[in-house]
C-alpha atoms as an extended CHARMM CRD file, in Angstrom:
* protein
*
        60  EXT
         1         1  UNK       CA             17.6940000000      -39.6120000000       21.1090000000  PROA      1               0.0000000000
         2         2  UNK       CA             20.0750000000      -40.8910000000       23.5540000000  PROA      2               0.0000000000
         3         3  UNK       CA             18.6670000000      -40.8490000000       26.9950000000  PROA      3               0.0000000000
         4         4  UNK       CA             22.3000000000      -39.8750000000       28.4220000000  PROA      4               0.0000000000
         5         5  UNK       CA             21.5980000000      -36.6430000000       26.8480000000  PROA      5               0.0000000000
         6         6  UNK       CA             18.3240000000      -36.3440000000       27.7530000000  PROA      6               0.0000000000
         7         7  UNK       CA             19.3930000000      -35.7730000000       31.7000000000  PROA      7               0.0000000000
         8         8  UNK       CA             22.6550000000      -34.3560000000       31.8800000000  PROA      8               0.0000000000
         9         9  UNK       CA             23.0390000000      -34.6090000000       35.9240000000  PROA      9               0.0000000000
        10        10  UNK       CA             25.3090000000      -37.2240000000       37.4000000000  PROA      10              0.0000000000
        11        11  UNK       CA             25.3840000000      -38.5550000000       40.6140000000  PROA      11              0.0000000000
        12        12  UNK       CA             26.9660000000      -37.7830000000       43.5800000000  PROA      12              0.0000000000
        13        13  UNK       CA             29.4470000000      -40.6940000000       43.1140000000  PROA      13              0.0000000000
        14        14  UNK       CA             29.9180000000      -39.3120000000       39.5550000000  PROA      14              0.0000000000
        15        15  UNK       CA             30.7610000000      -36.2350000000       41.0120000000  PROA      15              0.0000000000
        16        16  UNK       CA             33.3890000000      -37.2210000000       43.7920000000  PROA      16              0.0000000000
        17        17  UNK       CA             35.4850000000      -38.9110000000       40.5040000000  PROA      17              0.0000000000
        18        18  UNK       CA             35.3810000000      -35.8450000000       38.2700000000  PROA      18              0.0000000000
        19        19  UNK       CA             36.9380000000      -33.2430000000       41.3010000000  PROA      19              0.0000000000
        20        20  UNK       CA             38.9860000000      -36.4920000000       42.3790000000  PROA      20              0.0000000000
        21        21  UNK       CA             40.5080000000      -36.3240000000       38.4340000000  PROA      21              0.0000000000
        22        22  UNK       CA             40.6610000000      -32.4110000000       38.3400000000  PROA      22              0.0000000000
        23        23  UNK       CA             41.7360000000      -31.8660000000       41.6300000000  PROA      23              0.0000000000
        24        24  UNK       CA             43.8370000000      -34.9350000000       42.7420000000  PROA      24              0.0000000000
        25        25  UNK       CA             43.9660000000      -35.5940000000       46.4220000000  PROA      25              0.0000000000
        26        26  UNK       CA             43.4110000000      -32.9790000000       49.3060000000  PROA      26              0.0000000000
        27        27  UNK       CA             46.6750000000      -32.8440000000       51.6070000000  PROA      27              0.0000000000
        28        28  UNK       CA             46.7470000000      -34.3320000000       55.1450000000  PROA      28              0.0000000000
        29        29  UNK       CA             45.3140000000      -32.4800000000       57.7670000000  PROA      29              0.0000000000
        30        30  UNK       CA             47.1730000000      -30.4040000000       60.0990000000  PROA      30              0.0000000000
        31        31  UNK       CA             47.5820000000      -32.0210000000       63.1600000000  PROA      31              0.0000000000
        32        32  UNK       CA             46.7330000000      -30.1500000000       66.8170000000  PROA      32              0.0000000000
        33        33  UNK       CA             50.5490000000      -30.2750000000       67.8040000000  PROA      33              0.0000000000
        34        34  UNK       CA             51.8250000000      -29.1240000000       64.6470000000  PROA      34              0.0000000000
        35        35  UNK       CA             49.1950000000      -25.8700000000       64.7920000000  PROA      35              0.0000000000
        36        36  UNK       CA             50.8950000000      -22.4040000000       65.9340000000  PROA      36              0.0000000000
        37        37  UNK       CA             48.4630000000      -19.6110000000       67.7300000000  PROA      37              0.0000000000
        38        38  UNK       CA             48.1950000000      -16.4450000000       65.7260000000  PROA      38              0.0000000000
        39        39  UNK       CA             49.3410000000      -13.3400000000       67.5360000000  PROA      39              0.0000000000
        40        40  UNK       CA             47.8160000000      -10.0790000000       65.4130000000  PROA      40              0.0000000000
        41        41  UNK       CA             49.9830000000       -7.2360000000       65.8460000000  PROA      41              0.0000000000
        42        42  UNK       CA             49.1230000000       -3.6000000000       65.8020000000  PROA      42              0.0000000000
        43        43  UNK       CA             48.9330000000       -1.7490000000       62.5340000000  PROA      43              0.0000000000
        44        44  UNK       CA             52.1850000000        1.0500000000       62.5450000000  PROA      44              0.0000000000
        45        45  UNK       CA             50.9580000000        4.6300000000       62.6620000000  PROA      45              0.0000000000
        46        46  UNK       CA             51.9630000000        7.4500000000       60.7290000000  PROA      46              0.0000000000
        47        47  UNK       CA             55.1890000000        7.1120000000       58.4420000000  PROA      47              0.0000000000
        48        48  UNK       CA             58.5050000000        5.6380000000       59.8710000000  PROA      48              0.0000000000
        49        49  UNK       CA             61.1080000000        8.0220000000       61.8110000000  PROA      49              0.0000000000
        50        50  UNK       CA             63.8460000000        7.7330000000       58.8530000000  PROA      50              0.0000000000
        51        51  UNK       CA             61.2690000000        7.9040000000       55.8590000000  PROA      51              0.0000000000
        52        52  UNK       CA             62.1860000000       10.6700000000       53.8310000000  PROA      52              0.0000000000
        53        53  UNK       CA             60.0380000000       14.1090000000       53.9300000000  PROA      53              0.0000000000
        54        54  UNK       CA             58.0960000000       13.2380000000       49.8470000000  PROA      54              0.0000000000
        55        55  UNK       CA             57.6100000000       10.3880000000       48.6640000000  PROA      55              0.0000000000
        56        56  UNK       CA             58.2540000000       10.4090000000       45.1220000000  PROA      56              0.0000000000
        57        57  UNK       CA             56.6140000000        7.1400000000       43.5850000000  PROA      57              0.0000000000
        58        58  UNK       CA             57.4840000000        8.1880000000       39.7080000000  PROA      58              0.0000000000
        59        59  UNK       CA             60.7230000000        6.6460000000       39.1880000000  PROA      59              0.0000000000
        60        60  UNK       CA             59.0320000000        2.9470000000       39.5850000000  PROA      60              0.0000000000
């Protein structure tokens, strides 16, 4: 038998080609200046002042 089919495992440099072909390139980083802080808001509660008294989800 062939001895390439005896050990199936490739190496690490093996590896880094195959994602490298399926994958392409990862994009640039994101630099600090171009990064925004996240601001959560608060969930709304309860249903909104002009929603209508049933809901009637059957016509979708």
């Amino acid at each position: 038998m062939n001895d390439a089919h005896e050990d199936p495992r490739f190496t690490d440099d093996e590896y880094a080609f195959l994602r490298h072909v399926r994958f392409g390139e990862l994009p640039p980083a994101v630099r600090p200046e171009d990064r925004i802080e996240l601001t959560e808001t608060d969930p709304g509660r309860g249903a909104p002042e002009d929603a209508p008294e049933r809901w009637d989800l059957r016509h979708g």
